[in-house]
C-alpha positions in Angstrom: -46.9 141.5 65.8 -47.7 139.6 69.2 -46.5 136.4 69.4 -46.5 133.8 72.2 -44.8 130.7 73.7 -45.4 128.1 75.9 -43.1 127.1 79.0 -43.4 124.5 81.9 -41.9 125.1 85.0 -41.8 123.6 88.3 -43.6 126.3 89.5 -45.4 129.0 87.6 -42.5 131.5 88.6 -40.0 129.3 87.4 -41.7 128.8 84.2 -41.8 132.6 83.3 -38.3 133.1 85.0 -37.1 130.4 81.8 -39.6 132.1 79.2 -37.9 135.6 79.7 -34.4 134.2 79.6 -35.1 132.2 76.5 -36.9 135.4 75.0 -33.9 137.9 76.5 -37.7 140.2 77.5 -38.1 141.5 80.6 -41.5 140.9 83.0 -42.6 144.4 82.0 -42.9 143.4 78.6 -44.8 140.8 78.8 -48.3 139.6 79.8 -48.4 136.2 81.1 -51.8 133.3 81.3 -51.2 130.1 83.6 -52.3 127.3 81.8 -52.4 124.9 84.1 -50.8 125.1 87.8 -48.3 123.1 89.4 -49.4 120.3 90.9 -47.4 118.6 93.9 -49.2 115.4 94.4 -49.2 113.0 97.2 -45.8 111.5 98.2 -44.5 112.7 94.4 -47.2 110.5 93.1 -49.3 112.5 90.3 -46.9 116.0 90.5 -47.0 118.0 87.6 -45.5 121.1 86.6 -46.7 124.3 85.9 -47.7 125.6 82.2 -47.9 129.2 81.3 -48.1 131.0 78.0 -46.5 134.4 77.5 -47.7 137.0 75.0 -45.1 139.6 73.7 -44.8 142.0 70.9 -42.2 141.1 68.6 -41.0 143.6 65.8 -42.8 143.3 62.2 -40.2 141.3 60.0 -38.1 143.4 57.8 -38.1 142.8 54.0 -35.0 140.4 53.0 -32.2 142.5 51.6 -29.6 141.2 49.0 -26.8 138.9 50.6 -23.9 140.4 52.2 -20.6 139.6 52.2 -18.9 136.8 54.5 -17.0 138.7 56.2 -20.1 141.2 57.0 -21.2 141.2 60.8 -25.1 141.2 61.4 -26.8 144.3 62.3 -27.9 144.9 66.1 -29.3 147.6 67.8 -26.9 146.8 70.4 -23.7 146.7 68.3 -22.5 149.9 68.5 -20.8 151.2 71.6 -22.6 154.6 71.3 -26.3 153.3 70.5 -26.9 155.5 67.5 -30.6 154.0 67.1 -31.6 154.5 70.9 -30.1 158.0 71.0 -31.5 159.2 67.6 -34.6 158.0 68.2 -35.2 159.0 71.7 -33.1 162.6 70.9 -35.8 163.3 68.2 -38.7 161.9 70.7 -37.7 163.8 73.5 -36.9 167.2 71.6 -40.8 166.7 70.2 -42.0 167.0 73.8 -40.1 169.6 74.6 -37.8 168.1 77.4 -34.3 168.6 77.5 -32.3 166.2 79.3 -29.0 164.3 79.7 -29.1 160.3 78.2 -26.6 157.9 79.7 -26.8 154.7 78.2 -25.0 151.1 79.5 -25.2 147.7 79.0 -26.5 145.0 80.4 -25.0 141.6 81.0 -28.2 139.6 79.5 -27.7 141.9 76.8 -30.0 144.3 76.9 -29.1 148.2 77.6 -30.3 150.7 80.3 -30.7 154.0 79.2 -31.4 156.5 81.8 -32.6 160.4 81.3 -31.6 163.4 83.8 -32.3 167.0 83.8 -35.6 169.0 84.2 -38.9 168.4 83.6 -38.1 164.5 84.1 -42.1 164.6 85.7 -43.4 164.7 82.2 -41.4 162.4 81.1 -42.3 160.1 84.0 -46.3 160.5 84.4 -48.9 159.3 86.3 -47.6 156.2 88.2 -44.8 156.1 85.4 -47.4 155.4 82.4 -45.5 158.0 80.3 -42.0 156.5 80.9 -43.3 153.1 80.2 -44.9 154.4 77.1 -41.5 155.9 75.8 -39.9 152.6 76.9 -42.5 150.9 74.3 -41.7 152.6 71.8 -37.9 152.9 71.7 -38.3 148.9 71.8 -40.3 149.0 69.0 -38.4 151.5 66.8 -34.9 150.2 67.8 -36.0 146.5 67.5 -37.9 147.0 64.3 -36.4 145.0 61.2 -33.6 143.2 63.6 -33.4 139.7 63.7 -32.5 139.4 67.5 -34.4 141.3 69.7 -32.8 143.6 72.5 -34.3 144.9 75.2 -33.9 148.3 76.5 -35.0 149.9 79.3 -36.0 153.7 79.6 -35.5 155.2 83.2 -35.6 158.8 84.7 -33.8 159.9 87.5 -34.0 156.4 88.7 -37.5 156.4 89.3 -38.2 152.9 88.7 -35.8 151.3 91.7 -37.3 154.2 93.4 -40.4 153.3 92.2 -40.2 148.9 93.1 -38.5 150.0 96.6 -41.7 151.9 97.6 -43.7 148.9 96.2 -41.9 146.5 98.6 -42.2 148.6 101.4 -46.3 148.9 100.4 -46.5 145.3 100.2 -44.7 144.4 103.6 -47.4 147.0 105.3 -50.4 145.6 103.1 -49.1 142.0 104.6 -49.0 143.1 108.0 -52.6 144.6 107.6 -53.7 141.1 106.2 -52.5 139.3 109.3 -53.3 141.6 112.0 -56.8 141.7 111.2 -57.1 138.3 109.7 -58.5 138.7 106.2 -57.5 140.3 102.7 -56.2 143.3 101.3 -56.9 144.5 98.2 -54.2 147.5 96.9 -54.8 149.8 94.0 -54.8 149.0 90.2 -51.1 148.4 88.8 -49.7 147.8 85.6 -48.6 144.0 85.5 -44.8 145.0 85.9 -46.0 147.0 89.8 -48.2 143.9 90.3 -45.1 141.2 89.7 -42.6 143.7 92.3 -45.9 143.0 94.7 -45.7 139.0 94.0 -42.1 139.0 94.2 -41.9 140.6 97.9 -44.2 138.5 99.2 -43.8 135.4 97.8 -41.6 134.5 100.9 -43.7 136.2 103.5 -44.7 134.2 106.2 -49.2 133.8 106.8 -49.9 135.5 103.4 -50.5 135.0 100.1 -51.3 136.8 96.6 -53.2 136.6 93.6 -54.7 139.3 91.1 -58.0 140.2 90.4 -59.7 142.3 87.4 -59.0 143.4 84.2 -57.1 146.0 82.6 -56.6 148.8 83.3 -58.1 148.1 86.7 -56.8 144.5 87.7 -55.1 144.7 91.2 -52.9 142.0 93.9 -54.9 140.8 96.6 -53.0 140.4 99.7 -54.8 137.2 101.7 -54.4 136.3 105.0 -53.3 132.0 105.6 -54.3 130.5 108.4 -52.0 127.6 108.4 -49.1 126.3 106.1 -50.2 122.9 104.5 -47.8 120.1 103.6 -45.2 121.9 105.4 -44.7 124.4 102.6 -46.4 128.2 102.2 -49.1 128.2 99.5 -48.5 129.8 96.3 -49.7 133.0 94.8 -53.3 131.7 92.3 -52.1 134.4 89.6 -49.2 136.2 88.8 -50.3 138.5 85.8 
């Protein structure tokens, strides 16, 4: 089922930042609407902070079973050392596609796990711009999660293609910024899934005469790389959207 929740923020960033943690999701798993945007005022006077809603999927609720003992600890996906759920689950998945490969599976400190596949034929498991791998990562959140009372988020990687993945992203966005101030206007970059489009935000956010914002819709919605003439109020303008 999708649920949402609201969260205000000094700055639209901060607000998600504060959603996620409360939620324990990651910005992959999400899709985010500003409500309103921060507003710094004059001299303090008539500042306001940012509201955004967050949409997420949350597993169906499980039908109540009969009371167990006190001394019972509660079920979680993430309870057992050896992940039965996640390795069941993406064992059975994996042998349906007909990839073989090597599943090493860690925890997180925020409590979530990273799971992380080796071994051939890791390109069909990946796809196109990583839509299959995301996909996979879906589901085994969805399966895993299903009927547990705290949620647990788990990532699904192969052959570490997704720091791979956000380093060439930065790298892309530093050039696209370049492009946008040599030649003084914007830059649009291909579509992205929201999760490529917030590594884009996040590497420029900091970046001196630019700023970003997305445009479109799904499937095809895209960050726009824009050219600033001048800082105002002494600080760098902030990016119109972040979804």
């Amino acid at each position: 089922m999708i649920k949402t929740l609201e969260k205000t923020g000094r700055t639209e960033e901060d607000a998600i930042s504060a959603a996620l943690a409360e939620l324990g999701l990651e910005r992959d798993d999400v899709s985010v609407e500003i409500v309103e945007r921060a507003k710094s005022g004059f001299l303090g006077i008539g500042a306001s902070p940012a509201v955004i809603r967050i949409s997420y999927e949350a597993p169906d609720e499980a039908p109540k079973a009969a009371p167990a003992s006190a001394d019972a600890p509660a079920a979680s996906p993430a309870a057992a050392g050896d992940y039965p759920e996640i390795r069941t689950f993406l064992g059975g998945l994996l042998e349906r596609m007909g990839v073989k490969a090597e599943m090493e599976i860690s925890p997180r400190e925020n409590g979530g796990v990273n799971v992380n596949l080796s071994g051939t034929g890791m390109g069909a498991i990946i796809g196109r711009r990583g839509e299959t791998l995301d996909a996979i990562q879906h589901l085994t959140n969805y399966v895993v999660n299903r009927g547990s009372e705290k949620h647990t988020h788990i990532s699904v990687d192969a052959e570490c293609y997704r720091s791979k993945r956000e380093e060439s992203l930065t790298r892309l966005a530093e050039k696209m910024a370049e492009k946008a101030i040599k030649y003084k206007r914007s830059m649009a970059l291909e579509p992205m899934n929201s999760y490529e489009r917030h590594v884009i935000h996040t590497a420029l956010q900091n970046y001196e005469g630019v700023t970003t914002s997305s445009t479109g819709v799904e499937p095809n919605r895209r960050v726009v790389v824009s050219y600033v003439k001048s800082e105002q109020n002494g600080s760098k303008p902030q990016s119109r959207e972040w979804a």
